[in-house]
C-alpha positions in Angstrom: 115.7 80.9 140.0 112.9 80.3 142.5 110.5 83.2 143.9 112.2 83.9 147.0 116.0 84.2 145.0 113.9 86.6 142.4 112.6 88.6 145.9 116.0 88.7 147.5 118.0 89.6 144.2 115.3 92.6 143.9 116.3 93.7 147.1 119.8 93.9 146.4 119.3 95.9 143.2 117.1 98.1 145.2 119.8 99.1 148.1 122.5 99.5 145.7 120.8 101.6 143.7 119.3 103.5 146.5 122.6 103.8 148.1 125.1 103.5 145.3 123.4 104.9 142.5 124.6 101.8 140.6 123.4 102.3 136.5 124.1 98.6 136.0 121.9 97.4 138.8 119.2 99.7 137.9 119.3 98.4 134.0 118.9 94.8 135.5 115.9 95.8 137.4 114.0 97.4 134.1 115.3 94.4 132.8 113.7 92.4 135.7 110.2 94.2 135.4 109.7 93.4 131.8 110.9 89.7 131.8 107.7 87.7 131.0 109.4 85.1 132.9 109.2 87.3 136.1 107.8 85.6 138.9 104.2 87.7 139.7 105.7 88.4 143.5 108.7 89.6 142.4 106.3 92.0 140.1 104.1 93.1 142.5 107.4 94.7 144.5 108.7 96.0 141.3 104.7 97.6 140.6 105.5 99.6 143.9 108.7 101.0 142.7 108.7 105.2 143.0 110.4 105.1 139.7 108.5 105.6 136.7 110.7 103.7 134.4 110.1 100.6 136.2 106.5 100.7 136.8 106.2 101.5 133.1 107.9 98.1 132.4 105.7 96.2 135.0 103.1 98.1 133.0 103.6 96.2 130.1 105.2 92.7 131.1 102.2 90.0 129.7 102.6 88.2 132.8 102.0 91.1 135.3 98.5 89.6 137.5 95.3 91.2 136.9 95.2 92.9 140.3 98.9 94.5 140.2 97.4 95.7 136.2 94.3 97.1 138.1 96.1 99.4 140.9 98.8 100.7 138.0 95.6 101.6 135.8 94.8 104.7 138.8 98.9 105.6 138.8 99.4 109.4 138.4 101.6 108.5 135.4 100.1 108.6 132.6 103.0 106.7 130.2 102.3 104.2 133.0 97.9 103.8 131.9 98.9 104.3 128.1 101.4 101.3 129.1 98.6 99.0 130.4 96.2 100.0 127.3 98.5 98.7 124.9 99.0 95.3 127.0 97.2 92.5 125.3 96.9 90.8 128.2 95.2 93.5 129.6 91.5 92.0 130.6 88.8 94.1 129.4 87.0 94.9 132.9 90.6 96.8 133.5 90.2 98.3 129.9 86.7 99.6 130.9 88.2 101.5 133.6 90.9 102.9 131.2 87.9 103.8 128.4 86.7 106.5 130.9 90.3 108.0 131.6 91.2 111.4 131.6 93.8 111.4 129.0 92.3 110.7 125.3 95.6 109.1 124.6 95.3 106.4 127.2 91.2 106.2 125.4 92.6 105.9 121.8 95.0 102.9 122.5 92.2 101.4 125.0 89.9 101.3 121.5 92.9 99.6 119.5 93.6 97.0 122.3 91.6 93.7 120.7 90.2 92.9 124.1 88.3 95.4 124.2 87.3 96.9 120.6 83.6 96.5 119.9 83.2 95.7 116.5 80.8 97.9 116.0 82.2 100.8 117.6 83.2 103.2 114.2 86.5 104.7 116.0 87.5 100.8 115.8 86.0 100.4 112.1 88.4 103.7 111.4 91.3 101.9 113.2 90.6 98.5 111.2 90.0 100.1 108.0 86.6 99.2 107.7 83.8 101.0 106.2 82.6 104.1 108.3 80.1 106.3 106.7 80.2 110.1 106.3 77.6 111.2 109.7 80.4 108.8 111.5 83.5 110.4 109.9 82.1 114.3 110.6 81.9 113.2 114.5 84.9 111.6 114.5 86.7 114.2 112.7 85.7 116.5 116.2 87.3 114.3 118.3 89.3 116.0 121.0 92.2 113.4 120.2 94.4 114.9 117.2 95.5 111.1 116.1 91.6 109.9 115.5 91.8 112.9 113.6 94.6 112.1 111.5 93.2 109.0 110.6 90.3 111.2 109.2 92.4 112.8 107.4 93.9 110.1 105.7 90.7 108.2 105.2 90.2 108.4 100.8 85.9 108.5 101.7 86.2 111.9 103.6 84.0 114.4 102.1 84.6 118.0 101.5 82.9 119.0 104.8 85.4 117.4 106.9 88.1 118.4 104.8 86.7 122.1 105.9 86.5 120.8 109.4 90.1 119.5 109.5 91.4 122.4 107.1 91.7 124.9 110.3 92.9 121.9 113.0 95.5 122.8 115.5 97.9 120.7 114.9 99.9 119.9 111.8 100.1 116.3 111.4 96.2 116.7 110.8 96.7 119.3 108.3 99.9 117.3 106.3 97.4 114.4 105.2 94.3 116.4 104.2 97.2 117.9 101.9 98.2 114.5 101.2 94.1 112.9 100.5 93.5 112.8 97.0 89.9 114.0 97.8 91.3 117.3 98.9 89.8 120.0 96.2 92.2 122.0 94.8 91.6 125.3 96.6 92.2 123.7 99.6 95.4 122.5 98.6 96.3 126.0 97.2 95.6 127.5 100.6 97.7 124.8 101.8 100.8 126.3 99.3 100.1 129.7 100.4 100.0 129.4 103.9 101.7 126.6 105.0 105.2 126.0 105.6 107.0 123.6 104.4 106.4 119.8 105.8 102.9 121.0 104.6 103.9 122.0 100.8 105.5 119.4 100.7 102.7 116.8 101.3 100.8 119.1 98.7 103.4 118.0 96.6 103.0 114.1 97.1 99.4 114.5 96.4 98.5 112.8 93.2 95.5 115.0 92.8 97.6 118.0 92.8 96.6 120.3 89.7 99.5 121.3 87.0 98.9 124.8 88.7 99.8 123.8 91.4 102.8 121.7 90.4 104.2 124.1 88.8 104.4 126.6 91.2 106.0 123.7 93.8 108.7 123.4 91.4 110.3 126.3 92.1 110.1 126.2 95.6 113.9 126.8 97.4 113.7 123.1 99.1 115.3 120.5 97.4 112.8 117.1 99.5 109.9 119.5 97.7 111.0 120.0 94.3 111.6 116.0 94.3 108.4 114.9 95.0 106.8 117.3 92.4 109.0 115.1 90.1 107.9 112.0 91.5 104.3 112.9 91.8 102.6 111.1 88.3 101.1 114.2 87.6 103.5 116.2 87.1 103.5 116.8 83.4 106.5 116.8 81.1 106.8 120.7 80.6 107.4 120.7 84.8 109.8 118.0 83.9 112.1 119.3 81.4 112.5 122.2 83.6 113.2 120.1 86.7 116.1 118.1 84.5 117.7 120.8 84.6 117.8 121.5 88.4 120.6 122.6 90.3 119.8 119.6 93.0 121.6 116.4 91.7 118.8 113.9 93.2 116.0 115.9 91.6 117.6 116.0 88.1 117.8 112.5 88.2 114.4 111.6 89.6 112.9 114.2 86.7 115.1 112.4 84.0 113.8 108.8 84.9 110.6 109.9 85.0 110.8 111.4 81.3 112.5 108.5 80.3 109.1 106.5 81.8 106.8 108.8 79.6 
């Protein structure tokens, strides 16, 4: 199909969706938008779409030009910026723009797009896992993005001064892998088993630090996905076992029972 059939099949799908409200022509042109194989004019139209959706698409196609990539990195949408942060053909002086972007989501996949990680930089270390030392994990672990940290959180070097930092974060998925970090000192975790609900006990109980205390008292919790992984976990002794073998949940009894069998 040349250029100008690509323009003049674009228009079509525009006025029947316009007036028609036609789902099939508008699937074709989100279909159109993220062809690689688009030609760039037809692009450049579809860059100046008022819906989202379709900008989105444009957003990511590897073949969208440099220039279209530049005006689409100041759209209002910000699924739209995240969209072109993520593109590895995204070249880095557009990147640069994105770094300084209002939305630390669009900032966080800029500094995981390859084109423009500095090797040096230790958010990109974090994201590589490459060695990042303690003064760089503590100001990394107040980054105003909750997914740097996470990372944090997951990262087996933290010390316990983070995991005090990240103990009291806002949101959860932070909080699920300090109780999940085998670094995590017990007290922590028990704070975790008092206070927390139960996504949070339940990492506790994946934790294969977690003390026989601890454990214990997991194994009588009143969900089933908890009481498993207390029989999973390997430290889970075999007086927490024998009780578990006995549970009134079919798939922990079983999981408890294999893991007697392995001790």
């Amino acid at each position: 199909m040349s250029i100008k059939e690509f323009i003049n099949l674009y228009l079509i799908l525009e006025e029947r969706i316009e007036d028609e409200k036609d789902e099939n022509s508008y699937t074709h042109m989100m279909s159109v938008a993220e062809n690689p194989n688009t030609p760039k004019e037809t692009l450049e139209l579809l860059s100046k779409n008022k819906d989202p959706s379709i900008r989105i698409r444009v957003a990511k196609n590897p073949n969208t030009p440099k220039k279209i990539l530049k005006v689409l990195a100041k759209d209002e949408n910000w699924h739209i910026r995240v969209s072109i942060a993520k593109n590895l053909k995204t070249p880095k002086e557009i990147l640069e723009i994105l770094a300084k972007d209002e939305d630390s989501d669009v900032r966080l996949f800029v500094a995981e797009n390859p084109n423009y990680q500095d090797p040096e930089s230790a958010l990109t270390r974090l994201l590589n896992n490459k060695e990042v030392s303690k003064e760089e994990l503590i100001e990394l672990a107040k980054n105003e993005n909750w997914k740097v940290r996470a990372l944090v959180a997951r990262n087996p070097n933290i010390s316990k001064k983070i995991i005090e930092i990240l103990k009291y974060d806002e949101e959860p998925e932070v909080h699920e892998y300090i109780a999940r970090n085998p670094n995590t000192p017990k007290e922590t975790l028990e704070f975790f088993v008092k206070v927390g609900d139960a996504e949070l006990r339940d990492s506790v109980a994946e934790n294969p630090s977690a003390s026989e205390e601890i454990l214990e008292l997991l194994s009588k919790d009143e969900y089933n996905h908890i009481r498993m992984h207390v029989a999973q976990n390997p430290n889970t002794s075999k007086k927490i076992l024998k009780i578990l073998s006995k549970d009134k949940n079919f798939s922990v009894r079983s999981i408890a029972n294999q893991a007697l069998k392995g001790n």
